[in-house]
Z-matrix of the N, CA and C atoms (Angstrom, degrees):
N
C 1 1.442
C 2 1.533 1 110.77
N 3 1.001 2 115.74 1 -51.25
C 4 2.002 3 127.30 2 -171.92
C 5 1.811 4 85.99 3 -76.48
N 6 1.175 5 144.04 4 4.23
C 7 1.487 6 139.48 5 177.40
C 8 1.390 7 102.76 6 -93.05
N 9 1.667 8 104.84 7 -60.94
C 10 1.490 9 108.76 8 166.23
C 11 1.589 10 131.53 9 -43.28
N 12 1.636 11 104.38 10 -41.83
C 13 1.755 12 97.91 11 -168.53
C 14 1.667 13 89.03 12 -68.26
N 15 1.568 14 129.05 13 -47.91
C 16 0.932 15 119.24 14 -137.02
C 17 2.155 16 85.65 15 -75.79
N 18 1.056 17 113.05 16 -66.76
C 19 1.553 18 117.29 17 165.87
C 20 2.103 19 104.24 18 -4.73
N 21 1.370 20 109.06 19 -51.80
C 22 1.672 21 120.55 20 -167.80
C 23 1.700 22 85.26 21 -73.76
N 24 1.083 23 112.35 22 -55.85
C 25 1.624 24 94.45 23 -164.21
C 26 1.486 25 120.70 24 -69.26
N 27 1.749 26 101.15 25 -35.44
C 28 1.646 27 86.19 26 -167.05
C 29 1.909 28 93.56 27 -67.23
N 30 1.208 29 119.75 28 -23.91
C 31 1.750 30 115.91 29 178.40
C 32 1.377 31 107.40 30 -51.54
N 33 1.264 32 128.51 31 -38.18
C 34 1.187 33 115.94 32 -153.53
C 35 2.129 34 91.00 33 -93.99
N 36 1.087 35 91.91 34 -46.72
C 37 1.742 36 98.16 35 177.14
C 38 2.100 37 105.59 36 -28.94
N 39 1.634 38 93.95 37 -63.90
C 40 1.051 39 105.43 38 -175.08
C 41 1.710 40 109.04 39 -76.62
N 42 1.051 41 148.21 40 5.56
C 43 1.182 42 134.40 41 143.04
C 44 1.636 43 133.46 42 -90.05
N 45 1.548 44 100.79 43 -13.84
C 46 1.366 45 102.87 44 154.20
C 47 1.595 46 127.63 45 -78.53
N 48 1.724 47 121.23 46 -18.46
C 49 1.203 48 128.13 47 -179.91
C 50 1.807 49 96.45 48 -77.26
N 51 1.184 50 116.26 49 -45.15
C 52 1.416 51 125.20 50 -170.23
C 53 1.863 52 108.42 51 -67.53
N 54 1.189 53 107.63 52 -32.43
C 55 1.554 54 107.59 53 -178.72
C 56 1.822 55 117.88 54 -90.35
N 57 1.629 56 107.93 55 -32.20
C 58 1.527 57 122.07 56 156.88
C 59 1.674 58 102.23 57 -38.55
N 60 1.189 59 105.82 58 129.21
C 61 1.185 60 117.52 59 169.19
C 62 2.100 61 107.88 60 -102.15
N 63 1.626 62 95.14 61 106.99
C 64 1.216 63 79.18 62 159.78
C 65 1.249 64 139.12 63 -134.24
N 66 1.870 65 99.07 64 168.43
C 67 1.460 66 104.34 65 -150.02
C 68 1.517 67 113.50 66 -125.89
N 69 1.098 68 143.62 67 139.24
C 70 1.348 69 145.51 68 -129.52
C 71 1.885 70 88.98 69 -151.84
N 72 1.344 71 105.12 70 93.59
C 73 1.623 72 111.41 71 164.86
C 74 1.937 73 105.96 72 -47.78
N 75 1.168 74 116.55 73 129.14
C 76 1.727 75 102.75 74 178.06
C 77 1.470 76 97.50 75 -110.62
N 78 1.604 77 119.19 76 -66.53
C 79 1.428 78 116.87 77 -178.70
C 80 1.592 79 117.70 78 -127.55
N 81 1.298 80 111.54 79 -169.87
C 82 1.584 81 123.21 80 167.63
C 83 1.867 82 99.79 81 -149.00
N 84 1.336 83 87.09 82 139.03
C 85 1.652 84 100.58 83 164.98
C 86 1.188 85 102.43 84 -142.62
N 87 1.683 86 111.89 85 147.34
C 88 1.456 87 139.18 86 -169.94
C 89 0.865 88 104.55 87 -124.21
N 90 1.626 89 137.66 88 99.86
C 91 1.754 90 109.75 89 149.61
C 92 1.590 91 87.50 90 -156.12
N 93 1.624 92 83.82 91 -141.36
C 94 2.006 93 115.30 92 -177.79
C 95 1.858 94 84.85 93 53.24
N 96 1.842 95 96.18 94 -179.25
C 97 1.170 96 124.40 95 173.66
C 98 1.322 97 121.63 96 -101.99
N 99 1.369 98 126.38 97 172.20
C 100 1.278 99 131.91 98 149.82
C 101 1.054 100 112.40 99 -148.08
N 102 1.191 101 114.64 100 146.00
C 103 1.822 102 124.74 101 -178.14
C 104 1.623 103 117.27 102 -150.07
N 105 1.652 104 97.09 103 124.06
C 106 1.457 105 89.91 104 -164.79
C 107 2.198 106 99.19 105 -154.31
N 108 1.493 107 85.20 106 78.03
C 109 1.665 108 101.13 107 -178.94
C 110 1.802 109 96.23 108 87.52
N 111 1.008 110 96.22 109 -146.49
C 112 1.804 111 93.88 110 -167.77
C 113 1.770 112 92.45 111 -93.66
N 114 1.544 113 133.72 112 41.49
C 115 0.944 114 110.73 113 150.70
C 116 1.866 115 110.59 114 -118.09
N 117 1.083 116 128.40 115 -170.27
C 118 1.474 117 123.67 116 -178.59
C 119 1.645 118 97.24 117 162.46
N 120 1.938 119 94.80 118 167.14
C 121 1.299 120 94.53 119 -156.61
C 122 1.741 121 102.33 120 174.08
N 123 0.909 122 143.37 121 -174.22
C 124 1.520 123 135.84 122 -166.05
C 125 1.364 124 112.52 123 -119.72
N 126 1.599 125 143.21 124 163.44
C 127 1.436 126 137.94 125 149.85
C 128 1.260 127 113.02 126 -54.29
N 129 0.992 128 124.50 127 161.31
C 130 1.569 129 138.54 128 148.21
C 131 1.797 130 112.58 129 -129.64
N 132 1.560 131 118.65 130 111.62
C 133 1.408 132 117.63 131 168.08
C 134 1.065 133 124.78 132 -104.45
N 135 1.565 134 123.44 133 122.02
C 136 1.447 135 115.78 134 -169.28
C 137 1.518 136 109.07 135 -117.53
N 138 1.354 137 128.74 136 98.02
C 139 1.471 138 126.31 137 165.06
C 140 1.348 139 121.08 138 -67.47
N 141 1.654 140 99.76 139 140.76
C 142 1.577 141 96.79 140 174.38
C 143 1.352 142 98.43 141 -145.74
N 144 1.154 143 122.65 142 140.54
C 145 1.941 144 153.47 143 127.78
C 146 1.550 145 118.24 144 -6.46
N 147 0.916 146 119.24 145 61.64
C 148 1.834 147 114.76 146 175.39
C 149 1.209 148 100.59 147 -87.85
N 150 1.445 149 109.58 148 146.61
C 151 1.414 150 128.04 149 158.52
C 152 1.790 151 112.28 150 103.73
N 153 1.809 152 109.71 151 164.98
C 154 1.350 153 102.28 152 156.15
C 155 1.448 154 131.95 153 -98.44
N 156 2.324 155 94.57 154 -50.56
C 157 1.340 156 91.56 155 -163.50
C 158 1.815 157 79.93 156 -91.85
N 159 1.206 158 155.12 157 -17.75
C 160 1.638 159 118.79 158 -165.96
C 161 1.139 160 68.48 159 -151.78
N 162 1.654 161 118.65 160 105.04
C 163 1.486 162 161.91 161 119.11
C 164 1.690 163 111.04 162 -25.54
N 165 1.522 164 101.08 163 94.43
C 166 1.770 165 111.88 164 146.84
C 167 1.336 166 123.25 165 -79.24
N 168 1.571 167 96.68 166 -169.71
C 169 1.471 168 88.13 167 159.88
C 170 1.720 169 96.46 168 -148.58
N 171 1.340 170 123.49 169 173.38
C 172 1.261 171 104.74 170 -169.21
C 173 2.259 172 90.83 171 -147.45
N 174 1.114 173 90.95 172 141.42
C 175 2.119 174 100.25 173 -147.76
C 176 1.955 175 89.78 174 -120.86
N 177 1.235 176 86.36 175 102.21
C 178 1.471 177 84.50 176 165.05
C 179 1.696 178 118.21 177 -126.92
N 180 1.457 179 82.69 178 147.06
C 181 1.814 180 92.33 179 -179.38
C 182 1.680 181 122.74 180 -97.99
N 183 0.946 182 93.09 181 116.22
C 184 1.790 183 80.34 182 169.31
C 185 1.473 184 110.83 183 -139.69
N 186 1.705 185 97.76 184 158.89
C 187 2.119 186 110.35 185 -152.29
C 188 1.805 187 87.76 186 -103.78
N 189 1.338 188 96.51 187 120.60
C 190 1.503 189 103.79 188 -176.46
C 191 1.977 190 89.76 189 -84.81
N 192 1.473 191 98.80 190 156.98
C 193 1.838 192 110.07 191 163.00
C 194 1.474 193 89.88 192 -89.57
N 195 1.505 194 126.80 193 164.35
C 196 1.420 195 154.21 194 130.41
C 197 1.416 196 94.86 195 -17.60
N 198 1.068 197 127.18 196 152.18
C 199 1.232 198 132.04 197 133.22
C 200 1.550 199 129.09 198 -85.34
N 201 1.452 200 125.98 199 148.13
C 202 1.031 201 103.70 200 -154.15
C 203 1.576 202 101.49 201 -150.16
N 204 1.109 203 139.02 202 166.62
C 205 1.623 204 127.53 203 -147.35
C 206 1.555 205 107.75 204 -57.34
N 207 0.770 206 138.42 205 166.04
C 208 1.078 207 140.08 206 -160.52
C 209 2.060 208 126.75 207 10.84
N 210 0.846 209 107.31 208 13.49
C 211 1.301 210 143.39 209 -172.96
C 212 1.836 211 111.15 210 -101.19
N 213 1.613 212 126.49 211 95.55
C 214 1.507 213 93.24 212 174.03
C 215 1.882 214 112.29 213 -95.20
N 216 1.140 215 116.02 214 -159.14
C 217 1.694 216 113.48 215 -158.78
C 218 1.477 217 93.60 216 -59.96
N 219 1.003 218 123.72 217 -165.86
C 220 1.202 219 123.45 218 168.50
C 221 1.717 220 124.65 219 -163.23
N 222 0.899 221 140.81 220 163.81
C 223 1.675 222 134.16 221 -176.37
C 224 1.260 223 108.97 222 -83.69
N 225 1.511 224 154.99 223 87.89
C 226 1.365 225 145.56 224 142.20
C 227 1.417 226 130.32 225 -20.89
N 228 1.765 227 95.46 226 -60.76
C 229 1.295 228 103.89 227 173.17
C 230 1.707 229 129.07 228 -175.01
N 231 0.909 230 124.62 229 157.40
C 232 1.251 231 116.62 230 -138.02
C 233 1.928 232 91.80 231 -146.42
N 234 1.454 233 100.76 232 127.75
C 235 1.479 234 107.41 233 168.73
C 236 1.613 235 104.57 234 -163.89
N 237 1.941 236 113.31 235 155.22
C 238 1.210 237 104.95 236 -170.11
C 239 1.611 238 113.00 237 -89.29
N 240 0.835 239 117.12 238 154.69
C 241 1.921 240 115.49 239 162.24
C 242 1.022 241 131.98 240 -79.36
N 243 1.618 242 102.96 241 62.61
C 244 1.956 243 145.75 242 168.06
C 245 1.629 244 102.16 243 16.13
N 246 1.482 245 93.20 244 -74.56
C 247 1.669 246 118.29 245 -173.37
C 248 1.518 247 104.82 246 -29.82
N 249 1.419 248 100.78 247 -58.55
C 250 1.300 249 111.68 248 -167.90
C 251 1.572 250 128.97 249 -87.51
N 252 1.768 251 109.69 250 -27.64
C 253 1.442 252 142.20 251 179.70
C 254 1.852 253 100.22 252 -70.56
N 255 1.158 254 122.24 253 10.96
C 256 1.438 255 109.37 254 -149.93
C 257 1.857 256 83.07 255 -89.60
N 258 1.121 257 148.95 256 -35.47
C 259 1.638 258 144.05 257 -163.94
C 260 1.320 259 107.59 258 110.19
N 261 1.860 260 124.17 259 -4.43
C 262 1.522 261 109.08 260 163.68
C 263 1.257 262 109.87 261 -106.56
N 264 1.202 263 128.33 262 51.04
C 265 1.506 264 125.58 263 166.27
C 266 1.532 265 119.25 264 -145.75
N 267 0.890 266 116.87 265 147.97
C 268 1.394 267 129.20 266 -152.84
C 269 1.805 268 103.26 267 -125.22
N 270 1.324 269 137.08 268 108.24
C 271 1.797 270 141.93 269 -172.55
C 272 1.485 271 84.65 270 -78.30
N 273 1.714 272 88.60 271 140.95
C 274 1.882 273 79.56 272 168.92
C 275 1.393 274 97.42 273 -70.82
N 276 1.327 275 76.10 274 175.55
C 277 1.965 276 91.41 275 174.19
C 278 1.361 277 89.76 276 -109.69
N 279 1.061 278 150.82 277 72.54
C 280 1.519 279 146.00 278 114.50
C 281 1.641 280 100.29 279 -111.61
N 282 1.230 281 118.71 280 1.47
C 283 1.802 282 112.17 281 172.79
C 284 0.766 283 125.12 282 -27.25
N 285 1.667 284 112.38 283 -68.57
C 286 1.903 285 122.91 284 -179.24
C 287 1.431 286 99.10 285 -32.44
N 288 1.985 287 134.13 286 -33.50
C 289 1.552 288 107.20 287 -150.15
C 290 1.603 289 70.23 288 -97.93
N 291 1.590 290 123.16 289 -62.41
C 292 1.564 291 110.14 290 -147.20
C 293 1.504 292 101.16 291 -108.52
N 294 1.045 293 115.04 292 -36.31
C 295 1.809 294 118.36 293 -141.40
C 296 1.751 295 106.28 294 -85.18
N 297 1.281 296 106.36 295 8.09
C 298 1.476 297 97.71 296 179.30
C 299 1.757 298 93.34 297 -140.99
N 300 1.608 299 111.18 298 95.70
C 301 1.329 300 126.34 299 174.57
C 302 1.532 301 108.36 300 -84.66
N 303 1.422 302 113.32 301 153.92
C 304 1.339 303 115.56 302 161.69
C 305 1.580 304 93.98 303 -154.16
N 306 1.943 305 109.38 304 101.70
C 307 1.705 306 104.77 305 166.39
C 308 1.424 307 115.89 306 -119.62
N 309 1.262 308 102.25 307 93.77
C 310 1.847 309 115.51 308 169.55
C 311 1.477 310 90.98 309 111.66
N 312 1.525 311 113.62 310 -102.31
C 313 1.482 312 109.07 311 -169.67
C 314 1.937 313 102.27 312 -141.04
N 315 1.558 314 83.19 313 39.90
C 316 1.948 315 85.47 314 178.88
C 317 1.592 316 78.59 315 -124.55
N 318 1.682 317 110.84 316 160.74
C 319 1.259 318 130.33 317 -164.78
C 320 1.702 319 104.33 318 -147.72
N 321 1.492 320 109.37 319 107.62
C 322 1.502 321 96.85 320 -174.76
C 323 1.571 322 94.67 321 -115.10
N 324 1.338 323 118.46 322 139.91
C 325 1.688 324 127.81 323 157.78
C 326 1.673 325 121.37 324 -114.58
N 327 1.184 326 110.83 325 155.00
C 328 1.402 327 105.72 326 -172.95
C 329 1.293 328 85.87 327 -118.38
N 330 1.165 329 120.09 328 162.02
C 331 1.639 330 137.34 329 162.25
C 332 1.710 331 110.65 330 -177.40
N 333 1.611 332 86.85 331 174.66
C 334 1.318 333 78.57 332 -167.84
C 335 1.879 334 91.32 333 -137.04
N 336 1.782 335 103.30 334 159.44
C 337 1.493 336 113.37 335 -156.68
C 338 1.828 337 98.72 336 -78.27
N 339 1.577 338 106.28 337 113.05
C 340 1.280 339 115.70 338 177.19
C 341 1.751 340 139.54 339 -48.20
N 342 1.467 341 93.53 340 5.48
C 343 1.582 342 116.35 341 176.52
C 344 1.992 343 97.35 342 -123.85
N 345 1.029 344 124.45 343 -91.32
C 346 1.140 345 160.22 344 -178.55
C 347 2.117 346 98.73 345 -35.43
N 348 0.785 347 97.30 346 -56.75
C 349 1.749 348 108.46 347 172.55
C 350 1.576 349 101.01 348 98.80
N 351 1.726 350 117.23 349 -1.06
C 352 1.568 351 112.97 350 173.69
C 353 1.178 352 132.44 351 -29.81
N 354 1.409 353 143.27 352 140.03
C 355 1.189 354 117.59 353 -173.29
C 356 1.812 355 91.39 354 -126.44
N 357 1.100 356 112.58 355 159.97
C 358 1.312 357 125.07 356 -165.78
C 359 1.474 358 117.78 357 -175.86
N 360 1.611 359 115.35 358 130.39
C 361 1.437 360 100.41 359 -169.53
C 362 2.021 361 86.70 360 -112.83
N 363 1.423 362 86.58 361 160.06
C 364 1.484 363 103.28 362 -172.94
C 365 1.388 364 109.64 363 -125.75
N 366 1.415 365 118.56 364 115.34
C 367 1.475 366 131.94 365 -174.17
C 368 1.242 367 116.16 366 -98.43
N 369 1.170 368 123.76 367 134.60
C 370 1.721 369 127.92 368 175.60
C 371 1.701 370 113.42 369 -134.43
N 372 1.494 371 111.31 370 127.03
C 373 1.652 372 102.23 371 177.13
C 374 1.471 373 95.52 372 -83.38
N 375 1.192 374 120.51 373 162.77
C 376 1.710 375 115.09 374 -166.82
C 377 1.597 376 80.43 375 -125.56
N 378 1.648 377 133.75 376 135.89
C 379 1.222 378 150.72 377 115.45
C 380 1.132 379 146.04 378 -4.60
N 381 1.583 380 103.96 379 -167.63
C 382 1.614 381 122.51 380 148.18
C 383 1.361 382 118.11 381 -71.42
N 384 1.780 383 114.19 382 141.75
C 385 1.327 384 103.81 383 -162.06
C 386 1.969 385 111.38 384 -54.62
N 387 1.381 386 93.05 385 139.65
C 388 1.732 387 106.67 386 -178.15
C 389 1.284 388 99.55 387 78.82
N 390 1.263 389 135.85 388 36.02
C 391 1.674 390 131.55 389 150.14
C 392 1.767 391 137.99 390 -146.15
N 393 0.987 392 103.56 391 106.16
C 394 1.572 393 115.16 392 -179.75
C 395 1.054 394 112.38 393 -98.63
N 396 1.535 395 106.10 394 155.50
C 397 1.643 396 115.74 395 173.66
C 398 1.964 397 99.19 396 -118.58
N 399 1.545 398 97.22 397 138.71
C 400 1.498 399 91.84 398 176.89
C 401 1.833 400 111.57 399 -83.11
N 402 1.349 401 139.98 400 92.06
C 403 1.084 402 141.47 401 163.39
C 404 1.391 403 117.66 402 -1.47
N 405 1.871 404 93.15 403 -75.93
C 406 1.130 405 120.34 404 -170.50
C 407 1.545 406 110.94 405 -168.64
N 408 1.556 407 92.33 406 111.94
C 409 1.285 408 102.14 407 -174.74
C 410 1.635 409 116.95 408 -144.35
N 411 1.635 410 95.80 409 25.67
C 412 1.562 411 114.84 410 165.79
C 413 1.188 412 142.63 411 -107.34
N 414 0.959 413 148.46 412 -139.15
C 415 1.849 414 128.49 413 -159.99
C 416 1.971 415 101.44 414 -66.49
N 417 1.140 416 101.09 415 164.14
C 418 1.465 417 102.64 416 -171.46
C 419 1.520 418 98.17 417 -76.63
C-alpha cells in the first residue's frame, strides 16, 4: 500500500514536470521603424527557448507606439512568426550576437530544423502594426 501512494505521487510529480511547458526567455531586440499615417513607433523582437528534450524557439514581434510626453512606448501589437513559432525549429544559440537581425523593417532569423538539424534562415518584412510578410521562409 505505502509502495502505491508513493508510486501515485512520484506519477503525478512526473506528469506535471512533463506537461509544464518550459520556457527560457533568450533575448530582446529593439529597433527599425514603423510608420503608419501620423502614428509610428519601433519593433520589439523577443526570442524564447521552449522545450527540454527537442528545444524550439518561438519569435515574436510586437509594434511599439513612440513614446510621447508623459506617455512611455507602449505595445500596439503583438503576433508570433507562425513560420517559424511552429515547435520544429530550433534559433541558433549564437543569435543574441548574429543570427537574429532586424535592419529597418526586414527581420532575418537563423535556426535550425529540430529533428533533421537543417539550418535555414527565415526573413520577414514587418508592416502595419500586427502585419508581416514572410520574404522567405522556404527551403534553405
Amino acid at each position: 500500500m505505502k509502495r502505491l501512494a508513493v508510486f501515485a505521487l512520484l506519477s503525478a510529480l512526473a506528469l506535471s514536470a512533463v506537461s509544464a511547458e518550459e520556457t527560457t526567455p533568450a533575448w530582446t531586440i529593439e529597433g527599425g521603424r514603423w510608420q503608419q499615417g501620423a502614428a509610428g513607433g519601433t519593433y520589439r523582437i523577443v526570442v524564447e527557448s521552449v522545450g527540454f528534450e527537442h528545444v524550439s524557439c518561438r519569435v515574436g514581434i510586437a509594434w511599439m507606439a513612440a513614446p510621447t510626453t508623459g506617455r512611455p512606448a507602449a505595445v500596439l501589437a503583438e503576433v508570433a512568426f507562425a513560420e517559424l513559432s511552429n515547435g520544429f525549429w530550433a534559433c541558433d544559440a549564437d543569435a543574441d550576437a548574429e543570427g537574429v537581425r532586424l535592419d529597418g523593417d526586414i527581420l532575418a532569423v537563423r535556426a535550425r530544423h529540430t529533428y533533421s538539424g537543417e539550418p535555414r534562415t527565415f526573413t520577414a518584412r514587418l508592416g502595419a502594426p500586427g502585419a508581416y510578410r514572410c520574404v522567405d521562409c522556404g527551403a534553405p
